[in-house]
FIKOLZA-1660 file (N, C-alpha, C; in steps of 0.1 Angstrom, whole numbers, plus 5000, padded with zeros to 4 digits):
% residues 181
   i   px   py   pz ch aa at
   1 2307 1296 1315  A  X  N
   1 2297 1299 1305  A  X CA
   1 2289 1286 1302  A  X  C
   2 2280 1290 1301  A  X  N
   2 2266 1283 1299  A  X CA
   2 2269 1265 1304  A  X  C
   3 2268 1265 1318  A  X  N
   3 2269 1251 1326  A  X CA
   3 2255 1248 1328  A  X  C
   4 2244 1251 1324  A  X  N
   4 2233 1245 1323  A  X CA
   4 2226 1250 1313  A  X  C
   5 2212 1243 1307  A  X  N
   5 2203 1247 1300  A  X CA
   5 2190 1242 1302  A  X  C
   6 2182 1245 1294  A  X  N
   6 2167 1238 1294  A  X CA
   6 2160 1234 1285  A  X  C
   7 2160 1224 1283  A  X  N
   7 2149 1214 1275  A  X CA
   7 2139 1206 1277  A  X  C
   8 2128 1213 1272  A  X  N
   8 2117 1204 1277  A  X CA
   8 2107 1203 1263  A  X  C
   9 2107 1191 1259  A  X  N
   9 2103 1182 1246  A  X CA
   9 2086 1185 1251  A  X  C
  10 2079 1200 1239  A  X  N
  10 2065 1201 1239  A  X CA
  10 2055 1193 1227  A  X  C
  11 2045 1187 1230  A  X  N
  11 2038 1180 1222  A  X CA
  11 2027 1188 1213  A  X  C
  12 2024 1197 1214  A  X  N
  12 2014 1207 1214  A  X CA
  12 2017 1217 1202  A  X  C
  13 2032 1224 1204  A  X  N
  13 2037 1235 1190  A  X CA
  13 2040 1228 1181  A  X  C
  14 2041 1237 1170  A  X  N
  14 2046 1234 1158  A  X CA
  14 2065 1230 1159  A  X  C
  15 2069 1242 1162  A  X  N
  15 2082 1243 1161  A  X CA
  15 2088 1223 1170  A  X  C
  16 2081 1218 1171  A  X  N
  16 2082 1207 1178  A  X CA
  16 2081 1195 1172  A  X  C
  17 2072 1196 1164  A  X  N
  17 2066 1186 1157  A  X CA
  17 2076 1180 1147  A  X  C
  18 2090 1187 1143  A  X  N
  18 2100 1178 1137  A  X CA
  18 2109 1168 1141  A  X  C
  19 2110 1177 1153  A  X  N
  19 2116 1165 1167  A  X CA
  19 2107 1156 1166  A  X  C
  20 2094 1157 1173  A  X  N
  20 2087 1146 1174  A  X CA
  20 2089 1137 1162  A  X  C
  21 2087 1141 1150  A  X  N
  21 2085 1129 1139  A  X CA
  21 2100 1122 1140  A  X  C
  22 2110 1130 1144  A  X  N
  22 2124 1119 1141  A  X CA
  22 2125 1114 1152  A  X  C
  23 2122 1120 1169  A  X  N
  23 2119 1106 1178  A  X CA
  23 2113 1096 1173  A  X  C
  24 2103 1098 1172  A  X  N
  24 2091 1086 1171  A  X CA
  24 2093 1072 1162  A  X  C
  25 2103 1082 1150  A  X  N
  25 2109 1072 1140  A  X CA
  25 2126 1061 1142  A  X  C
  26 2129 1066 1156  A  X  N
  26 2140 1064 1161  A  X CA
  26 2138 1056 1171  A  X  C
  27 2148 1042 1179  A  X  N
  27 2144 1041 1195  A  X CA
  27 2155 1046 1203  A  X  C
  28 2153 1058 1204  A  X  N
  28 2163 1063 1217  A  X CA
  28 2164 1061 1230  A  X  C
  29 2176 1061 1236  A  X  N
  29 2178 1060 1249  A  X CA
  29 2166 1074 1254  A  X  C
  30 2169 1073 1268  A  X  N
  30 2161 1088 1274  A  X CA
  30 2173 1097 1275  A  X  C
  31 2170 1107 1279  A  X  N
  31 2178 1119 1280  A  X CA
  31 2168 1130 1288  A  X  C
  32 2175 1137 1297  A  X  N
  32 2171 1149 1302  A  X CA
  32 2163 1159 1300  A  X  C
  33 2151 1160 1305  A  X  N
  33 2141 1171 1301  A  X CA
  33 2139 1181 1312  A  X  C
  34 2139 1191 1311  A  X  N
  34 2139 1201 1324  A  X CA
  34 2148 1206 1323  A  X  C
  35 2156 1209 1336  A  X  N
  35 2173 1218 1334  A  X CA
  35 2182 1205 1334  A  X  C
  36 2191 1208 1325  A  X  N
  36 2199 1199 1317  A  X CA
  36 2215 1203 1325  A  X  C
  37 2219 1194 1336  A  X  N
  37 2234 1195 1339  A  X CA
  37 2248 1190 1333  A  X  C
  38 2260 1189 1332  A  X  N
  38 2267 1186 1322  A  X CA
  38 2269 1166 1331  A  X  C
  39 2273 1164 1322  A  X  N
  39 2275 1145 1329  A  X CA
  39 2263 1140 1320  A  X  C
  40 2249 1148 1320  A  X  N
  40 2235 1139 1320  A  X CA
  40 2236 1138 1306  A  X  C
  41 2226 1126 1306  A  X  N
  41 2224 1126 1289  A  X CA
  41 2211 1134 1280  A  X  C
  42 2219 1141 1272  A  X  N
  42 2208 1149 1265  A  X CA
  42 2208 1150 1251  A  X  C
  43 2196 1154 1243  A  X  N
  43 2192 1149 1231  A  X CA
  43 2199 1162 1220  A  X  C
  44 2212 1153 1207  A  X  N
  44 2216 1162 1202  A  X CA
  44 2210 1156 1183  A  X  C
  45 2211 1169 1181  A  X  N
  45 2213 1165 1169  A  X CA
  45 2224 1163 1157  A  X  C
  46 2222 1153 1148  A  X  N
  46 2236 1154 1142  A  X CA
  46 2231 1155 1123  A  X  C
  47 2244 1157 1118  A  X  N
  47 2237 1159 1102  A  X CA
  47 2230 1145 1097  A  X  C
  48 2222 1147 1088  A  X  N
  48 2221 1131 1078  A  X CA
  48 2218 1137 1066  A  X  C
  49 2216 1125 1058  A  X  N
  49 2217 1131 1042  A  X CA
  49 2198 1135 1037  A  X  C
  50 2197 1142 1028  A  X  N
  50 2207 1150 1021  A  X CA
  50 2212 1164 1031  A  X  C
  51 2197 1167 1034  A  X  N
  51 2201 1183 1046  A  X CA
  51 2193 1181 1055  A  X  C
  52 2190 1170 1062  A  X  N
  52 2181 1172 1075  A  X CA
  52 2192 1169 1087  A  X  C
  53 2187 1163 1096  A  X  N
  53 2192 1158 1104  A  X CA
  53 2189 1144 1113  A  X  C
  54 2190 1144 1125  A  X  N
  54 2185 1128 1128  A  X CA
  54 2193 1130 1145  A  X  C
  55 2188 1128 1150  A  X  N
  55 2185 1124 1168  A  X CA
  55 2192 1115 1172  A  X  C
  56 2200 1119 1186  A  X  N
  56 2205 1104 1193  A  X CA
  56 2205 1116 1207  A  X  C
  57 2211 1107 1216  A  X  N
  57 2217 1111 1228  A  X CA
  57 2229 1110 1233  A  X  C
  58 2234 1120 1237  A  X  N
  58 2249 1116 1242  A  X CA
  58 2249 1125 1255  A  X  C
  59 2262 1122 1258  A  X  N
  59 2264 1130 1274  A  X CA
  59 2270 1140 1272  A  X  C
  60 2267 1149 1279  A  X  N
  60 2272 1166 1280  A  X CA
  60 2289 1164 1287  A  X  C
  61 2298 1165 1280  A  X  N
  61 2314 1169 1287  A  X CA
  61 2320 1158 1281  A  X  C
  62 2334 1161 1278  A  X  N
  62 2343 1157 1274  A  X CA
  62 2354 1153 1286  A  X  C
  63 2359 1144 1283  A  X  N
  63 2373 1144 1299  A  X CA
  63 2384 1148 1289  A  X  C
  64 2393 1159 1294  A  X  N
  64 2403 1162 1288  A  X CA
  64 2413 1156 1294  A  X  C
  65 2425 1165 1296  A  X  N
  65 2437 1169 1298  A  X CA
  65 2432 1167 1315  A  X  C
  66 2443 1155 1318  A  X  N
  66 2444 1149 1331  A  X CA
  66 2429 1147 1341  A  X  C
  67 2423 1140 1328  A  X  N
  67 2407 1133 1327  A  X CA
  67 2396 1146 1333  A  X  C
  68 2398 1157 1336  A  X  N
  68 2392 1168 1338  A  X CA
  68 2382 1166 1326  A  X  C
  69 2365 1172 1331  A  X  N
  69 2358 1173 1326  A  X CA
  69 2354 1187 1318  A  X  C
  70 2353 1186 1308  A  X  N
  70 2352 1195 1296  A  X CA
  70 2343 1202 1290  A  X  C
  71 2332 1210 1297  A  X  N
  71 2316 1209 1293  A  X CA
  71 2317 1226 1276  A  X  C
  72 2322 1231 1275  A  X  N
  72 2327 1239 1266  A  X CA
  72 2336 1241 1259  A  X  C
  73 2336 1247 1249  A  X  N
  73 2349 1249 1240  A  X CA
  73 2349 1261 1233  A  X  C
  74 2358 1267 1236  A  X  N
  74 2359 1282 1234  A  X CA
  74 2359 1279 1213  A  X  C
  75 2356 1294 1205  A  X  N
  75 2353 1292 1193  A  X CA
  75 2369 1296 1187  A  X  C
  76 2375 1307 1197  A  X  N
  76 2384 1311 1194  A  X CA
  76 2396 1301 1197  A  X  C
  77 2405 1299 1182  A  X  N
  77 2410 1285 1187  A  X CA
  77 2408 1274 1193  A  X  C
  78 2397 1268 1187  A  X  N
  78 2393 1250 1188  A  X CA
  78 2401 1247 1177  A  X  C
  79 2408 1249 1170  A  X  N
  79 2410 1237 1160  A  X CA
  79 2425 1237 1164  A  X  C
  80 2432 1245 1172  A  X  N
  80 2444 1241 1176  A  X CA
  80 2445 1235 1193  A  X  C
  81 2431 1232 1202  A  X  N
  81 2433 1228 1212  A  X CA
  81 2435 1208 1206  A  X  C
  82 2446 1203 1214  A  X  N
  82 2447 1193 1214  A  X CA
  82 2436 1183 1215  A  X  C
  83 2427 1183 1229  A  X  N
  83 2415 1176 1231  A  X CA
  83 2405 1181 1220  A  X  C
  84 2404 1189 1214  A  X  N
  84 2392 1191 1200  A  X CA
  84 2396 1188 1187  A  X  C
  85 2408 1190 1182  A  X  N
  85 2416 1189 1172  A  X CA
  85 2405 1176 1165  A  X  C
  86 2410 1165 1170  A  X  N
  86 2404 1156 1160  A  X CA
  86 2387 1156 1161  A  X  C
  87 2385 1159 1163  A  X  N
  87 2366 1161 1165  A  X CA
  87 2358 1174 1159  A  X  C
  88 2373 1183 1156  A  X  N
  88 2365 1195 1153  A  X CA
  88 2352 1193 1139  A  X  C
  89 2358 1182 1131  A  X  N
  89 2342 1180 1120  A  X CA
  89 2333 1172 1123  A  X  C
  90 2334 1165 1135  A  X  N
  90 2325 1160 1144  A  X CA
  90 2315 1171 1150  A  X  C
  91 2302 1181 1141  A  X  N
  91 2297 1190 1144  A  X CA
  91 2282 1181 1151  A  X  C
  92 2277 1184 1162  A  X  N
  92 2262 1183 1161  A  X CA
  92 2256 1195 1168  A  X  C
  93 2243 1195 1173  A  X  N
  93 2238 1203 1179  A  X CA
  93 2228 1203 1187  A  X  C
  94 2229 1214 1198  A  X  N
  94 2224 1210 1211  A  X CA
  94 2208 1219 1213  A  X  C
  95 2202 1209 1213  A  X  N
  95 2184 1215 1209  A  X CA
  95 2178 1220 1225  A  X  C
  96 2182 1236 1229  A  X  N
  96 2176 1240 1244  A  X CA
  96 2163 1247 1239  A  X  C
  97 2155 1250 1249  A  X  N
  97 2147 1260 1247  A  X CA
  97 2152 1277 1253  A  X  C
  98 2161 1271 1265  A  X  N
  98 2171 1281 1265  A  X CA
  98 2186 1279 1277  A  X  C
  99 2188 1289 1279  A  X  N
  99 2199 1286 1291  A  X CA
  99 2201 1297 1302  A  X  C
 100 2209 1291 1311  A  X  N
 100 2212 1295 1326  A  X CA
 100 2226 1301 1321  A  X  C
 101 2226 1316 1330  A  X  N
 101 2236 1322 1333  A  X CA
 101 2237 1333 1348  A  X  C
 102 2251 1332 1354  A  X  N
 102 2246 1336 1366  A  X CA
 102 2258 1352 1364  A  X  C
 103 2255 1362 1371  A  X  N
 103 2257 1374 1373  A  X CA
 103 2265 1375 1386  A  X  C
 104 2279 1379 1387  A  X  N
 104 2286 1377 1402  A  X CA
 104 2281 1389 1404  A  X  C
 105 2274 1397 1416  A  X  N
 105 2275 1413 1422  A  X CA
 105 2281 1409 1438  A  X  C
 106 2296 1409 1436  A  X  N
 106 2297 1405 1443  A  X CA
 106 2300 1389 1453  A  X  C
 107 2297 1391 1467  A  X  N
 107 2291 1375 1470  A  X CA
 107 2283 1366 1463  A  X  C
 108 2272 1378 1463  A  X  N
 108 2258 1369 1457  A  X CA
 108 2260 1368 1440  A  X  C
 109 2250 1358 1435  A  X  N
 109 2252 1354 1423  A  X CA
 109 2238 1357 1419  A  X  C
 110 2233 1365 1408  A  X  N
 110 2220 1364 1404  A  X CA
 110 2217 1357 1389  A  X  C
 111 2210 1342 1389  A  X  N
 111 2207 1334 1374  A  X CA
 111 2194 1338 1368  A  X  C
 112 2201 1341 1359  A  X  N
 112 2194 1345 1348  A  X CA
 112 2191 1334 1336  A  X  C
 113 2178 1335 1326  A  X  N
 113 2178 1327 1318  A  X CA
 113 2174 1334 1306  A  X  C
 114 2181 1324 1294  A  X  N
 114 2182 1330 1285  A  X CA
 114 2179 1323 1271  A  X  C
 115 2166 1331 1262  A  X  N
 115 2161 1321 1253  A  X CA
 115 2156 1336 1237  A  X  C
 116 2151 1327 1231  A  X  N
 116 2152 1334 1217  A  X CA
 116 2141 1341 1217  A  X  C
 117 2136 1356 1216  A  X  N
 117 2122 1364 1215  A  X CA
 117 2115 1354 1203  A  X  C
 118 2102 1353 1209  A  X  N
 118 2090 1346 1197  A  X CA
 118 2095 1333 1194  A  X  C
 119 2107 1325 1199  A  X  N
 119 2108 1315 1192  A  X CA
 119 2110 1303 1203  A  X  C
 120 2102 1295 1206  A  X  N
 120 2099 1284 1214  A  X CA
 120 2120 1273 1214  A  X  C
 121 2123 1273 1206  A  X  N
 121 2133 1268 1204  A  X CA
 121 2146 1273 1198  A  X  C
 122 2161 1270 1205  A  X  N
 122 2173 1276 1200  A  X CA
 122 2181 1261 1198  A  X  C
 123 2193 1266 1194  A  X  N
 123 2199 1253 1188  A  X CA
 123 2213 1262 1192  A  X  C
 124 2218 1251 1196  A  X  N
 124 2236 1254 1205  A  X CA
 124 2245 1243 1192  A  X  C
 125 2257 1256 1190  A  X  N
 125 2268 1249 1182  A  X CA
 125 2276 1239 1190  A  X  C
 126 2280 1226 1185  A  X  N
 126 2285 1218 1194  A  X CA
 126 2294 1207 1188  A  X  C
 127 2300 1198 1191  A  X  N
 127 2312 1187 1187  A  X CA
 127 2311 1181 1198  A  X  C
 128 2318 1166 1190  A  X  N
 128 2316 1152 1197  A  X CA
 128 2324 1145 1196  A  X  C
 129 2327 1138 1207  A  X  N
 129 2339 1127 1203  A  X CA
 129 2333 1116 1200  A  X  C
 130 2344 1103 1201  A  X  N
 130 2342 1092 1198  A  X CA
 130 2333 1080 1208  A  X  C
 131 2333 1087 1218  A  X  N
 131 2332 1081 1231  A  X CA
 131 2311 1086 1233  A  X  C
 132 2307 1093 1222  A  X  N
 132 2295 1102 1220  A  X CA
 132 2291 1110 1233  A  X  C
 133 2302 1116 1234  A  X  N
 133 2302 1128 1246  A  X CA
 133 2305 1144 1237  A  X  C
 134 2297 1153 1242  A  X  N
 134 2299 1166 1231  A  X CA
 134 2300 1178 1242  A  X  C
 135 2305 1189 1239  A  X  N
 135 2309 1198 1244  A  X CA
 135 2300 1209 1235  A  X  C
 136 2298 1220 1240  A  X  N
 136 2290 1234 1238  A  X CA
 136 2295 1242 1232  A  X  C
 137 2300 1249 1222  A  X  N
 137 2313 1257 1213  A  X CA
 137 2306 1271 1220  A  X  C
 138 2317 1281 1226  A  X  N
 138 2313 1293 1232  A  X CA
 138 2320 1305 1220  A  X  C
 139 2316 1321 1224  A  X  N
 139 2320 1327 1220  A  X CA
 139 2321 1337 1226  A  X  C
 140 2330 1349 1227  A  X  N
 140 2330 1361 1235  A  X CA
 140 2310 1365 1233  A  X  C
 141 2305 1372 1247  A  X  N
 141 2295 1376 1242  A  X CA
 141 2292 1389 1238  A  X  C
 142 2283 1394 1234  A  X  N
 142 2277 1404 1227  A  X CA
 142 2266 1412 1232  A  X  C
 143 2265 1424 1232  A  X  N
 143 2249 1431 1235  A  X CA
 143 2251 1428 1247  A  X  C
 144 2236 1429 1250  A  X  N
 144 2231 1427 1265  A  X CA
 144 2234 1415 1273  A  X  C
 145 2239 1407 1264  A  X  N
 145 2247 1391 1271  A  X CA
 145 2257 1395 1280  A  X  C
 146 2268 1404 1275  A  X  N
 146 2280 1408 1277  A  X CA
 146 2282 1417 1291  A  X  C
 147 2269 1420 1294  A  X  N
 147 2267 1428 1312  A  X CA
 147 2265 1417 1318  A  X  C
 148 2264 1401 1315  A  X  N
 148 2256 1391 1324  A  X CA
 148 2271 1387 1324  A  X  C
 149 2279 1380 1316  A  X  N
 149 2289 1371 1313  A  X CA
 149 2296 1375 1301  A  X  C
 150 2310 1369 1303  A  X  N
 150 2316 1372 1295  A  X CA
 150 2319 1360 1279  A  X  C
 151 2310 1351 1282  A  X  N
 151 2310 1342 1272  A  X CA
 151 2296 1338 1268  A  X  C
 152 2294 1331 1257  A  X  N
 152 2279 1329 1256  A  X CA
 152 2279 1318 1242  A  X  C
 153 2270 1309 1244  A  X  N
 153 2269 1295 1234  A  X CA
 153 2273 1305 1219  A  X  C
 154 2269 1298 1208  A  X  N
 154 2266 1302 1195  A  X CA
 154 2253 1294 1193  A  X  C
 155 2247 1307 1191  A  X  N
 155 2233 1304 1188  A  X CA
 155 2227 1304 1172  A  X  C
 156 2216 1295 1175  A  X  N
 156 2211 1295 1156  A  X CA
 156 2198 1291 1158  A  X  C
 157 2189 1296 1151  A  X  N
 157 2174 1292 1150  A  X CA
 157 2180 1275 1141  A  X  C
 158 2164 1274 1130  A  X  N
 158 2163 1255 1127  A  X CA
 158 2174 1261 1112  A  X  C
 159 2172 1267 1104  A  X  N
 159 2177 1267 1091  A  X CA
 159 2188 1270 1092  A  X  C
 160 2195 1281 1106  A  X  N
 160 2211 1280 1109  A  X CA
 160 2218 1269 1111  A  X  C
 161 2208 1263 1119  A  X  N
 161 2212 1250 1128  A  X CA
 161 2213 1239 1113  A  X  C
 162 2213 1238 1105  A  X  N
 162 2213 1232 1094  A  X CA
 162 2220 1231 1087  A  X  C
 163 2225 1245 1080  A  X  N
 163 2235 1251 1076  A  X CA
 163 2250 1244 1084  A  X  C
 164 2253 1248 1095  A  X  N
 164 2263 1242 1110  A  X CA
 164 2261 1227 1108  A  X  C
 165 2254 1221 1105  A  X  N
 165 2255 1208 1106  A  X CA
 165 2261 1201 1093  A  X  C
 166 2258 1205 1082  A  X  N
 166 2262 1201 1072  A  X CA
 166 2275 1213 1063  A  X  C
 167 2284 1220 1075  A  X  N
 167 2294 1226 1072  A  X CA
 167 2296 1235 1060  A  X  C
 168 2281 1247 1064  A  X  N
 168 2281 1257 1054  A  X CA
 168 2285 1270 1061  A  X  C
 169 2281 1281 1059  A  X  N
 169 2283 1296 1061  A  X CA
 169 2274 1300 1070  A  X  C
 170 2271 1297 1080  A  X  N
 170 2252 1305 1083  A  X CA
 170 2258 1317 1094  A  X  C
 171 2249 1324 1095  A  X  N
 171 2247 1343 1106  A  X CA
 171 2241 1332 1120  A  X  C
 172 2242 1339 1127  A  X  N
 172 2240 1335 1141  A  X CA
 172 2231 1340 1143  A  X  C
 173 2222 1334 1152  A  X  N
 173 2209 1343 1156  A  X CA
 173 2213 1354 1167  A  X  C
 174 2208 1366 1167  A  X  N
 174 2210 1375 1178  A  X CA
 174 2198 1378 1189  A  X  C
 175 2185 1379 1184  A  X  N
 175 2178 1384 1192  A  X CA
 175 2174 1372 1203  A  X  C
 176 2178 1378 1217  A  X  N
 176 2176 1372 1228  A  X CA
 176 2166 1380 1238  A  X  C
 177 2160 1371 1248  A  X  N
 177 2154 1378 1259  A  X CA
 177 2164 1371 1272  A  X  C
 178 2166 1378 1283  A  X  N
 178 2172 1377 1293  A  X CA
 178 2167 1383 1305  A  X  C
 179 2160 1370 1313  A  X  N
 179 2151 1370 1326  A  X CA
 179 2158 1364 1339  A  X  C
 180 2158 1368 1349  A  X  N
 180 2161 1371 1358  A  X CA
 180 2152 1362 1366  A  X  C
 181 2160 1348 1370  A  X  N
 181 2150 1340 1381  A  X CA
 181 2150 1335 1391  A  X  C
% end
């Protein structure tokens, strides 16, 4: 579940223009624009005071258990897996426009992509270690997700995504589109 996504940093919308101001105000490394693979470096967000947030880059995957790379973490029971345990309030969040999921029928495999109706930008729940490497928090999927794959990120628009960062209560966003490409 969800081993790639897509981010591509627009100059032009609104829903954009927050990123931009906290790039601009920051000097970041680069990170990945286009389809985003796990290893690469890409742009997460993490909490700051009082409720906003603030920009860095880290790399997608964790090395676990006999240095195996770790690009996910199931929601059900993270806080008893050994490699997340201590990181579990290490929350940030992973800024796609959307993501890749592929469909077994069989031999063939058909990918599909997957992003939020009307809203230019989604936000992936996620954790990080010390090493500033973060993993993608999954959950059984839902709805129409659930005929593609059997797992699927946790999703949140910007005010969920907020909420998740500064360790409140927030609803998950549901409404998805799922395109076939």
């Amino acid at each position: 579940m969800c081993g790639r996504y897509f981010f591509q940093m627009e100059q032009d919308q609104a829903a954009f223009q927050h990123l931009w101001d906290h790039w601009n105000t920051n000097e970041l490394d680069t990170f990945q624009e286009g389809e985003v693979f796990p290893t690469q470096q890409a742009l997460v967000l993490l909490p700051s005071i009082p409720h906003d947030y603030s920009l860095t880059v880290m790399k997608w995957g964790i090395h676990g258990y006999q240095n195996r790379l770790i690009i996910n973490a199931r929601s059900e029971g993270i806080q008893e897996k050994y490699t997340f345990r201590p990181y579990i309030h290490n929350r940030c969040v992973i800024v796609a426009n959307g993501f890749y999921e592929w469909q077994r029928n069989g031999h063939a495999k058909t990918k599909y992509y997957i992003q939020f109706d009307q809203e230019p930008l989604m936000y992936m729940a996620g954790i990080y270690n010390s090493e500033q490497a973060f993993v993608i928090i999954t959950k059984e999927a839902q709805n129409e997700m659930a005929r593609i794959h059997h797992r699927m990120p946790i999703l949140m628009n910007k005010s969920q995504m907020l909420a998740y960062l500064h360790q409140k209560p927030f609803q998950e966003k549901k409404e998805i589109i799922i395109q076939a490409v």
